[in-house]
C-alpha positions, 0 to 999 in steps of 0.5 A: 500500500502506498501513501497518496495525496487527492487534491481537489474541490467542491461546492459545500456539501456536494461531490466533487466537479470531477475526479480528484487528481491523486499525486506521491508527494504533499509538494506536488499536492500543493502546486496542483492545488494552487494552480487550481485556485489560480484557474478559478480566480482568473475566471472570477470577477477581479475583486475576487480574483484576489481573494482566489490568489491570496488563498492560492500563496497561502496554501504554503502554510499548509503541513498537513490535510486540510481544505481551504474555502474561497469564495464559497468553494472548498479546495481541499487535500486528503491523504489517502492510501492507494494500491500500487502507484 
């Protein structure tokens, strides 16, 4: 069994848009996700575009699972275990 990271969002409360992406490391865990709330944030209005990109450098601060919320969407990472990778 190996130790993995899904990475991915949601709106609150529903499954999520598509299949979570599952990678080996919590740095590449985090880059997909940041890249993910910059994609969001470059399609949200401006003054939230910034909320999308403060949240997108914040996910630095992050050391273990967690979710971030912005603008009412949950980006989150899980650690999770998997078969053989």
């Amino acid at each position: 069994m190996t130790i993995a990271y899904s990475v991915g969002s949601n709106e609150p409360g529903c499954l999520p848009d598509s299949e979570p992406t599952v990678v080996v490391t919590f740095e590449e865990a985090k880059e997909i996700l940041r890249e993910n709330i910059k994609a969001d944030g470059l399609i949200a209005d401006s003054w939230i575009s910034e909320r999308y990109l403060d949240a997108a450098y914040n996910v630095k601060f992050w050391d273990h699972d967690d979710f971030i919320r912005v603008n009412g969407r949950n980006y989150w990472i899980e650690l999770v275990a998997v078969g053989d990778m």
